[in-house]
N, C-alpha and C positions, 0 to 999 in steps of 0.2 A: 743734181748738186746736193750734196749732204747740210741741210739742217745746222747755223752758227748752234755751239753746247760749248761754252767755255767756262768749264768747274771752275768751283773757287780752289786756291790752293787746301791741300789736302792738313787739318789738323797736324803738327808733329805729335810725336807720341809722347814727349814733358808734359803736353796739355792735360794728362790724367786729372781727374780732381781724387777725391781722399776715399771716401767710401763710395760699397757698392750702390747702397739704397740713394747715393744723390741724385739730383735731375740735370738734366744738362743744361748749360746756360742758354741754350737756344732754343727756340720753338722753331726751327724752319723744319720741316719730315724729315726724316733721321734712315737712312736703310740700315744701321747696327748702332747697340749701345754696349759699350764695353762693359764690365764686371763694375770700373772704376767709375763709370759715369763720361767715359769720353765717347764724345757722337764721330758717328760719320754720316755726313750727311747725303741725303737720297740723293741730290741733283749729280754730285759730284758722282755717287757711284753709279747712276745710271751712265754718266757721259764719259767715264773710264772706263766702264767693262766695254760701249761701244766702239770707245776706240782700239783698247785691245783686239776685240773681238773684230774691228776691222781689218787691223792688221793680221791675223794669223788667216781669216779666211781671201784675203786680197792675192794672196797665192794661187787660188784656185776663181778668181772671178766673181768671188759670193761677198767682197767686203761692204757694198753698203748694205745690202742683204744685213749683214751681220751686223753691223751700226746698229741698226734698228730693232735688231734683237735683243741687242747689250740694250738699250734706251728704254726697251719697253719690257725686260724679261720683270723686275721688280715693279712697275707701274700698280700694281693690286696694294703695293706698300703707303701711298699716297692715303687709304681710306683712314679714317679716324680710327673703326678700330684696331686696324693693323699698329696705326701710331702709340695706339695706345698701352695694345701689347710689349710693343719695345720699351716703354717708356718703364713700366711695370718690375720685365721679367730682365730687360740688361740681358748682357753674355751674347754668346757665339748663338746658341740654341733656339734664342729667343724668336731670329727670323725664318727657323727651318718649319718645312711642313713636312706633316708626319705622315699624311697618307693623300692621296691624289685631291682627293675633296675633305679638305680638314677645317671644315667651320671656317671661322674667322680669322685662322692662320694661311689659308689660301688667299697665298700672293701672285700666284702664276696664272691663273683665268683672267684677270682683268686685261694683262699686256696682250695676252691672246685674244680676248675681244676684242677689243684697239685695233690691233692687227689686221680681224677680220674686218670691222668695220671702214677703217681706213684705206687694205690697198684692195677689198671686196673679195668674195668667197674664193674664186679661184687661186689669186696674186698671196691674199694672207691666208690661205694654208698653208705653203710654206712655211712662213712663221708660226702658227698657231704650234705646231706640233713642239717646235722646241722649246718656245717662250714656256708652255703651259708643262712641259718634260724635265726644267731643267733643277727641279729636286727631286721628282720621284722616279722619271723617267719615258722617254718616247711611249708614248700611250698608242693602242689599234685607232687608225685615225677613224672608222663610225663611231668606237667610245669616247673619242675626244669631243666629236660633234654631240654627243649626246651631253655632253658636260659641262657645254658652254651653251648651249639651250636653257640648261638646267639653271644655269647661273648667269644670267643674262645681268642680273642685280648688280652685279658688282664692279661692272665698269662704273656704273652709273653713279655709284658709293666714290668712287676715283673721281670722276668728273666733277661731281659737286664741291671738292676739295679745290676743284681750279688749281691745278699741274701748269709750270710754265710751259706755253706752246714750245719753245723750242725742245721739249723733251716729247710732244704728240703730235707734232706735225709733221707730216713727209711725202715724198712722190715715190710712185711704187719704182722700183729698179728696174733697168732691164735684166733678162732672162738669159742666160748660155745659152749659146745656139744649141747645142744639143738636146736641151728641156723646150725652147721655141719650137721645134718644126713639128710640121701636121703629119702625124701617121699615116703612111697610103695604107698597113698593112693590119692583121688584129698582134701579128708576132712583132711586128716595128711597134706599134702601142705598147708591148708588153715590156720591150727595150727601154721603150722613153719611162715608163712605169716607172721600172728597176733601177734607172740612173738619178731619176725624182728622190728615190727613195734614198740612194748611196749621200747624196749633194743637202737632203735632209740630213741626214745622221754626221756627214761633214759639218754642213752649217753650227746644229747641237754640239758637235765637239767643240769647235771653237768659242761658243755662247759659256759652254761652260766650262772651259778654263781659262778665258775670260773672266769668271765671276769669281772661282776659286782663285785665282791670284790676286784680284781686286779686293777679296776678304780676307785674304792673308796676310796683307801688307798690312790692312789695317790691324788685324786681331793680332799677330804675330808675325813683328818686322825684322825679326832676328830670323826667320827661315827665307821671309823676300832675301836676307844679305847673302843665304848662302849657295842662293841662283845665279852666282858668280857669271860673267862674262866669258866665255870659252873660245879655248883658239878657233880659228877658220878649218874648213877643212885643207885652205891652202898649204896651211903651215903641218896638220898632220901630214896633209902627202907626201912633202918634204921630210920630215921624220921618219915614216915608214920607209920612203927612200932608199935612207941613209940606212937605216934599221936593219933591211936585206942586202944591200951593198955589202955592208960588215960581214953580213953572213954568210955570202956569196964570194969574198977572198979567204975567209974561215973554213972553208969548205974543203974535203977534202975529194980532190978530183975522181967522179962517178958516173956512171951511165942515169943513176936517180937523181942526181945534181944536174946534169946536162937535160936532162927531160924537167925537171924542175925550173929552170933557169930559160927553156925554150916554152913554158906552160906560161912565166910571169911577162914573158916579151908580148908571147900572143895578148893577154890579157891589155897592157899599157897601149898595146897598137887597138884594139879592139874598142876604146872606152874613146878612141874622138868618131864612133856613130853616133846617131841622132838617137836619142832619150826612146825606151821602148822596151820590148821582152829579145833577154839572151839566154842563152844556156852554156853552162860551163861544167861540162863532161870530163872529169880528172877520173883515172884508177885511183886507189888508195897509194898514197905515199908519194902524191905528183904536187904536195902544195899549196891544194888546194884554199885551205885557209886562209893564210896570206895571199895567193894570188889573187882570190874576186877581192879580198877588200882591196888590192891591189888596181884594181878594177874599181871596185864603186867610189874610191876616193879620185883615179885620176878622173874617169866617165861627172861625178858631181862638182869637180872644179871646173870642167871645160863647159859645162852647161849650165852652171849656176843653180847647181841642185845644192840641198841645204845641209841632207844628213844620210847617213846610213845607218839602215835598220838590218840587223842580221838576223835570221829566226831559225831555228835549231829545234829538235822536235827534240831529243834527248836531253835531260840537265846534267848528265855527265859530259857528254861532247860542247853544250854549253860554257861549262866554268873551266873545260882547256880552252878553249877557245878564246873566250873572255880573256884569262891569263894571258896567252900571245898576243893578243891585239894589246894589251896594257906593256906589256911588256917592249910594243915597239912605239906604241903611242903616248903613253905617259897615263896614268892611276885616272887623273879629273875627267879625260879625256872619251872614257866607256866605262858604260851602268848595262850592268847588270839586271835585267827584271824576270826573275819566276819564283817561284814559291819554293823553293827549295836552298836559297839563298843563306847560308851562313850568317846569323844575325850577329857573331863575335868578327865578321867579315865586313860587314855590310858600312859605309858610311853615312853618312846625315845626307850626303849632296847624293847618294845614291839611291838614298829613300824618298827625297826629294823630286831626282828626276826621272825615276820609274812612274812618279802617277802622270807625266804630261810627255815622258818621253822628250823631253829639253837640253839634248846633249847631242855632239858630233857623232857618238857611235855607240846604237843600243843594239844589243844581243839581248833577244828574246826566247821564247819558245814558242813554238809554230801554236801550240793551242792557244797564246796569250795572244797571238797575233788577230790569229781568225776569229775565234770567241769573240772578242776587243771589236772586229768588223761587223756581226752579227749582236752583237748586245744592243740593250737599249738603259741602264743607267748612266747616269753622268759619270762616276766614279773609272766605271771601264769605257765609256766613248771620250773624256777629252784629250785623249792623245791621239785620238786620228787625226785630226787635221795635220798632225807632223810626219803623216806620211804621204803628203801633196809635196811635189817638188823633192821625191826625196830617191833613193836609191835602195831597193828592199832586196837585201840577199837569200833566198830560199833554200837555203843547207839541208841534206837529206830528202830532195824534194819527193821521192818515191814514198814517203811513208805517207803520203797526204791520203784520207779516205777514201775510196774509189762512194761512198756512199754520199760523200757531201761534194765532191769535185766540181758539180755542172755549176753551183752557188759559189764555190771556194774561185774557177776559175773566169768566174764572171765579174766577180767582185775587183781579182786584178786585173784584169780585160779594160775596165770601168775605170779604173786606177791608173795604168796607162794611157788609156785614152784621153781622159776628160783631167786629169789632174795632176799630168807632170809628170809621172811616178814611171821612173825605170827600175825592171823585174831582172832575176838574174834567177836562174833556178839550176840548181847546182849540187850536183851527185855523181858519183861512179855508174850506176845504173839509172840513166834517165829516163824519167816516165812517159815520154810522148806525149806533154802536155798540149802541143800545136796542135789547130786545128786538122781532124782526119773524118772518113765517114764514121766512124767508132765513137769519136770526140768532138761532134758537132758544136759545141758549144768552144771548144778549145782556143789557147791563147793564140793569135795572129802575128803574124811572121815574125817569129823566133827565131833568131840568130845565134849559129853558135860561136862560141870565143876563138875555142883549140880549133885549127884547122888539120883534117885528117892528114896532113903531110906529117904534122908532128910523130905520129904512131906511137904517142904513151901508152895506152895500151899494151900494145906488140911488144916496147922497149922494156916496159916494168912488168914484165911476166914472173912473179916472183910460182905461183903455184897449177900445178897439172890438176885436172877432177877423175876421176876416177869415178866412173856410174856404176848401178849396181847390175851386177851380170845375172841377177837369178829375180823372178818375182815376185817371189817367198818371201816375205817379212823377216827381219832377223831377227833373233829372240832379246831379251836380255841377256841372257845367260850368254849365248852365242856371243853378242858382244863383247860383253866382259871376259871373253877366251881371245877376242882378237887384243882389246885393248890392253891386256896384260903383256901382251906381248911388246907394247911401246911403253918406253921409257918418259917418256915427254909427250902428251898427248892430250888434246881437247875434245869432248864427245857433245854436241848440242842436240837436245831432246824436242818434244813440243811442251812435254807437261810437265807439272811438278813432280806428279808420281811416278812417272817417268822416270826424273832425277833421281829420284831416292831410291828407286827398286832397281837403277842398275848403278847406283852405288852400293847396294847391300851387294849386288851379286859380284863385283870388283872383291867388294870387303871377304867374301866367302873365296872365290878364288885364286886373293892375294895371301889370305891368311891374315889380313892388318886391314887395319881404320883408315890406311892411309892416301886413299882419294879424296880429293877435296871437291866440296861440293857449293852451288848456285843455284839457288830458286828466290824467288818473289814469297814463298815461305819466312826466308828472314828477313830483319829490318834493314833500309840501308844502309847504317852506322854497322851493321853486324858482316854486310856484304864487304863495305868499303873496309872493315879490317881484314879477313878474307884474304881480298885481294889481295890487299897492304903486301899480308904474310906471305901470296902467288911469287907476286913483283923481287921480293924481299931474297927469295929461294931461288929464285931465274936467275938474280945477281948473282949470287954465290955460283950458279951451273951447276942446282940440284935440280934433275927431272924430278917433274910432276905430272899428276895423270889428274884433271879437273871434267868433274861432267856439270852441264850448266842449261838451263831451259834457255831459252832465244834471249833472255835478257842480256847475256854476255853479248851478243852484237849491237849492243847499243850503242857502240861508242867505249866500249871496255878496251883498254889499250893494253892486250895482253897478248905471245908473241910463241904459236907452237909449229913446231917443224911436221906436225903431223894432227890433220882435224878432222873431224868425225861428226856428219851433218843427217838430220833427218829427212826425207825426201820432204821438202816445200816448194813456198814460191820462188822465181829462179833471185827476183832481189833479197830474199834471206838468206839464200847461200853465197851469193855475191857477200853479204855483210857477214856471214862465215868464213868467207876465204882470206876475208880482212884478216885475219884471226892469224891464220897462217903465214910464215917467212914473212910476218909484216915487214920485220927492217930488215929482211933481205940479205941477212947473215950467213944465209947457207950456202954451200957450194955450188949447189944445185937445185931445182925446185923445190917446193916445198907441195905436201898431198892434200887436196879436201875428198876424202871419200864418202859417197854420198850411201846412204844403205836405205833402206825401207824400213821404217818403224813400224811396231806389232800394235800401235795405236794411232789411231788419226789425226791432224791437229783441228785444233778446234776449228767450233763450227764459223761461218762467213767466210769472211776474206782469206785467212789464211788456208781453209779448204781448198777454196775455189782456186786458190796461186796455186794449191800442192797440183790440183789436177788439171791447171793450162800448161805447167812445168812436163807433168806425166805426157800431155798430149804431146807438147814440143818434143820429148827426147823420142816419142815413138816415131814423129816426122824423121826428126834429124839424131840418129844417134850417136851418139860423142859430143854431142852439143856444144861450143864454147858459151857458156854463160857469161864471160865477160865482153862477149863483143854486143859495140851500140846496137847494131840491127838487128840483133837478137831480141834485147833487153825492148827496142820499141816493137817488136813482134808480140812480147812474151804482153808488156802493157795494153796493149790493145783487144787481145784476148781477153785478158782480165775486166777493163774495163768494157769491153761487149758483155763480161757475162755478168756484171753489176747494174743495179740501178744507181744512176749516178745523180740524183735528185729525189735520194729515198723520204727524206723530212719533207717533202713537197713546197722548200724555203723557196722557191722562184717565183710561185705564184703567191705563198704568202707578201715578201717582197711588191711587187706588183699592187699590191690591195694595202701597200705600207701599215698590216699590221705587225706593227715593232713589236709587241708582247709577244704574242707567238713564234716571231721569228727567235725570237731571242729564247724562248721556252725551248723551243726544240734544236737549236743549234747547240751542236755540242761535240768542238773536234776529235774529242776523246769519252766513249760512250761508258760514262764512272756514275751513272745515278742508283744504280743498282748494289754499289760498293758502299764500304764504309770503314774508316781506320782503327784499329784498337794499337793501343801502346802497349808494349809487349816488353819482359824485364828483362832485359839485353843491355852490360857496361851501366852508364850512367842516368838507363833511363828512370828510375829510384829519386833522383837528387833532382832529375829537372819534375818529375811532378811532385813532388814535395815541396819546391819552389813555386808550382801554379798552383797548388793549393792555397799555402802562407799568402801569399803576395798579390791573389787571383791572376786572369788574363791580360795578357798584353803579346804585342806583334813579337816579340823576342822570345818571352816565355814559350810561346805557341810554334814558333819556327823551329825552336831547340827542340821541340819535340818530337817533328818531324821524322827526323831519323830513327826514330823507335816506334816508329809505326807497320803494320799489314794492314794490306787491304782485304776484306774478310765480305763476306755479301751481305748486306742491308740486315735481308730477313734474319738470317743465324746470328746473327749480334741484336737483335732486339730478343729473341729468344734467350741466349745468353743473360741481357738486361731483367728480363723476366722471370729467372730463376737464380738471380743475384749473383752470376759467375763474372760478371764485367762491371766497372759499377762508374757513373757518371764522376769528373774534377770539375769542379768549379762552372757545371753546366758547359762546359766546351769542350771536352778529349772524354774515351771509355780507355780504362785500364782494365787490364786481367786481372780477376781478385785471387785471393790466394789458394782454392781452389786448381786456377789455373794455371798458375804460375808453373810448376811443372812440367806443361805442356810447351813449355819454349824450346828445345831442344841446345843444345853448343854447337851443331851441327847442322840438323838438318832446319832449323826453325820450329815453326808453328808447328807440332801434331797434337791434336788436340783428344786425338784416339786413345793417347796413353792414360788418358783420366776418364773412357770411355765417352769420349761426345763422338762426333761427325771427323767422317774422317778429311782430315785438311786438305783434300789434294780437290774435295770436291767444293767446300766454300771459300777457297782464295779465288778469287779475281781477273789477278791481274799477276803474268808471270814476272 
């Protein structure tokens, strides 16, 4: 039984008094003093953040657990000189610690002794790791033992203050079955390990958004108002509804309509099974979008699930998506969260509910998701607990790392099982995530939505492949002899140089400038007009001849009756064929012809796809790449020939050391990169503005889109000979030297002003 803690009512916010330097009327321990001199007092906020902090982890079986974390995360606050500090310095800053062991500003070891001492070694580790985590962050638990050794003092500094018992007293919880039972095996140990560690990092979420809204009511009660109460998901489902109904008599009668319309039935019939992993296997143009949320709202009304999380690996397929879901659910209703966010876009409630994830419907990006489950600051763990009981849609699910996979699918394995959480993993080309010999560690019994009767597939055959008949590489030039010959035509490369040198050889062919061109070379403001102008010309029914590195398959929503793919993995030509008769306007198929590139793609994964692709077509020639049993053929090779636990995260996990885990997880492998702002449109006015005005989240967003990613080393080099030069300590710009080197076309060559040729320090395509 939980501990009576009945705070006093909470100060209103009138109570301010006048200046900063006053004292407060009260001497009872204080856990914040405002700028103004108004207290909040310790009791109150220890016995608030426990209750919040009980309710969000009560979902998953952890809430007196969490009680007692909220009760005791500030208990180091009680010592004199903590009190004193506050008393002193006032403001927000006054109770934060700066570094794990910060003198006298360490508030978090005391609660954590307590802890230990209270429910004893094994019962308060548990707590220990998050109480003592929740400013700096989940610590390796030997360094945390070595810490509270160290500092054994400062409980003792707490107690002598005499805390009222009902803030130190308590009986240890019981334990989830699943963390109870005795390992017969050393790999069942390794299991209970790994779910220890997940139900940690859960409990820490909760503690600490908990605290953060407990501090923010206080400090700033104008942003508590605008965590507005939001509809049910009862009432969206109902809207979405209505939303595709309308759509669905709008419609003008089609075989993509009828396979569309047979995709959203299976989905509504498929959402009253029991909570768990499904897959939802659409061709491009079956629906998809609307159908899973179609799925995860009716599937989380019938089971009393709370929210849907969507996660999206691309930020262009992102913010379409985002737009149709808002578009049938209403603006309040889905947030937005990735770093690429429009900040003349963005709203207060959206910046709001990206840090806690507190909304019916967040659309993520798959790094934000994973990253977010492998971290260890507060900042990115406390909105995991909001994905217990909830509904998590995995869009794109093929693009997930074959290198972090065995961690990435243990983590939702863990997440089904132990805490509510229904998976839906959902692509054209599915990855064979289910358990197989290949995929030992894989998700268990996945269910898929579309039942093979439907034949979407078979029905939405918009385009034939055409393999290469000869095993000669084709040249550029060769190329650029066939693609002249198409009026309308899209060519995908691997590389950038790639791009550029069979666009010179177009340019010499045609006699004109006038292919257009796509590399990771330009910034994305520079792409996104581009396109604009692609989009713009298609209107009108001007052929265009476009050659583009693999970026164009990201989610580029652009529509050629004739495509041109570099031999790879079979799901990057699957997301090239997207490319082609997407809407299906032709009379007849539409072509992806596949040829052999006179250059390799790069090294890892996308090698190794090019050459289990190579092996399949010599098995099977004429291959269909769009059929499922191909697609989980072609996955299983791949991931046979990967390590699929290369950062050794399972066993770190296991031994919960959080720092390391979090050091080497990393869904998107960018440590080696580094952005330069590049003068392209407006990007002139927006550092001009972070200069004048310094940093801020808006200034820094905007400038996003004028950025390349360049290699670490060649921009410190750069730095060191004064050709890039540091704003306001946060962004490197081209200095004027370089400025030249931006191209109107092709982007970054940096050759032209004799450095390095760009095709070998960009990054990322």
């Amino acid at each position: 039984m939980p501990v009576s803690c009945s705070p006093t009512k909470r100060l209103p916010h009138s109570g301010r008094m006048g200046a900063a330097t006053k004292q407060p009327l009260t001497t009872d321990p204080l856990a914040h003093l405002d700028e103004a001199g108004r207290p909040h007092l310790l009791y109150e906020h220890l016995c608030q953040v426990g209750d919040r902090a009980h309710a969000f982890a009560e979902r998953f079986g952890a809430g007196e657990w969490a009680r007692l974390a909220g009760r005791w995360h500030d208990l180091g606050k009680y010592a004199r000189d903590f009190q004193r500090i506050i008393r002193e310095e006032n403001g927000f800053e006054a109770h934060l610690e700066t570094e794990e062991e910060a003198g006298p500003r360490d508030h978090s070891t005391a609660g954590a002794l307590h802890a230990r001492q209270v429910l004893g070694t094994q019962a308060g580790s548990l707590l220990t790791l998050a109480i003592a985590g929740h400013h700096a962050g989940l610590a390796n638990r030997e360094k945390l033992e070595e810490r509270l050794e160290r500092r054994k003092e400062l409980l003792q500094k707490v107690l002598a203050t005499q805390p009222p018992p009902a803030i130190l007293e308590a009986t240890t919880p019981a334990l989830p079955a699943f963390l109870a039972r005795t390992p017969r095996t050393s790999k069942e140990a390794a299991t209970i390990a790994r779910s220890l560690e997940l139900w940690t990092r859960m409990l820490f979420s909760a503690l600490c958004d908990a605290d953060f809204l407990d501090t923010e009511e206080f400090f700033e009660p104008s942003r508590t108002q605008l965590r507005a109460v939001l509809p049910p998901l009862s009432v969206l489902r109902e809207k979405l509804a209505r939303y595709m109904e309308d759509l669905r008599v709008r419609a003008t009668p089609s075989e993509v309509n009828r396979v569309r319309t047979e995709v959203l039935a299976s989905c509504l019939h498929a959402a009253a099974q029991p909570p768990g992993a499904f897959s939802l296997t659409v061709p491009t143009g079956g629906g998809k979008t609307l159908a899973s949320l179609a799925f995860a709202l009716e599937h989380a009304v019938r089971h009393g699930l709370e929210r849907v999380v969507v996660a999206i690996p691309f930020t262009s397929i992102i913010e379409q998506s985002a737009a149709v879901y808002r578009a049938a659910l209403g603006e309040e209703a889905v947030i937005e969260h990735h770093s690429a966010l429009d900040p003349l876009r963005e709203t207060a409630r959206n910046r709001l509910a990206s840090e806690n994830w507190d909304a019916p419907v967040v659309v993520t990006t798959t790094a934000q998701l994973f990253d977010s489950l492998f971290a260890r600051r507060p900042g990115a763990c406390r909105k995991l607990h909001r994905l217990a009981r909830s509904v998590v849609v995995l869009d794109e699910a093929q693009t997930l790392p074959p290198r972090l996979l065995t961690p990435i699918l243990d983590v939702l394995g863990t997440l089904i099982r132990d805490y509510g959480t229904s998976l839906v993993v959902c692509t054209a080309t599915q990855p064979a995530l289910g358990r197989t010999s290949e995929l030992p560690d894989g998700l268990e019994n996945v269910r898929e939505i579309v039942p093979a009767e439907v034949r979407a597939f078979e029905r939405l055959r918009r385009v034939r492949v055409r393999w290469p008949t000869s095993p000669e590489p084709t040249s550029h030039e060769a190329l650029a002899d066939e693609l002249a010959l198409e009026p309308d035509v899209l060519a995908i490369v691997h590389r950038r140089a790639d791009a550029r040198e069979l666009c010179e050889a177009l340019d010499r062919r045609m006699e004109d400038t006038s292919t257009s061109h796509l590399s990771a070379l330009m910034c994305p403001r520079h792409r996104s007009e581009v396109l604009a102008g692609l989009k713009a010309r298609k209107a009108r029914g001007e052929p265009i001849r476009l050659v583009s590195t693999q970026l164009v398959e990201a989610g580029v929503d652009v529509d050629f009756p004739v495509v041109y793919r570099a031999l790879g993995g079979l799901d990057s030509l699957a997301q090239a064929a997207g490319r082609c008769n997407r809407e299906g306007r032709l009379s007849g198929l539409g072509e992806l012809r596949v040829f052999l590139a006179p250059t390799a793609p790069p090294r890892g994964v996308p090698r190794t796809a090019m050459e289990v692709t190579r092996g399949l077509l010599a098995e099977t020639p004429g291959l269909d790449p769009f059929h499922p049993d191909i697609c989980r053929r072609y996955f299983r090779r791949l991931y046979a020939a990967k390590e699929l636990d290369a950062e050794d995260i399972q066993a770190l996990r296991a031994k919960l050391r959080f720092e390391e885990t979090a050091r080497r997880f990393h869904l998107v492998e960018d440590g080696w990169s580094a952005p330069v702002v590049v003068p392209w449109g407006e990007a002139a006015k927006h550092v001009a503005r972070l200069e004048h005005a310094g940093p801020s989240r808006e200034r820094l967003r905007a400038l996003q889109g004028f950025t390349v990613q360049v290699k670490a080393t060649q921009r410190d080099v750069w730095l060191a000979r004064g050709l890039v030069r540091w704003v306001a300590d946060t962004v490197v710009v081209l200095g004027p030297e370089l400025t030249p080197a931006y191209d109107e076309r092709f982007g970054l060559m940096p050759e032209r002003v004799g450095l390095l040729d760009a095709g070998s320090l960009v990054v990322s395509e």
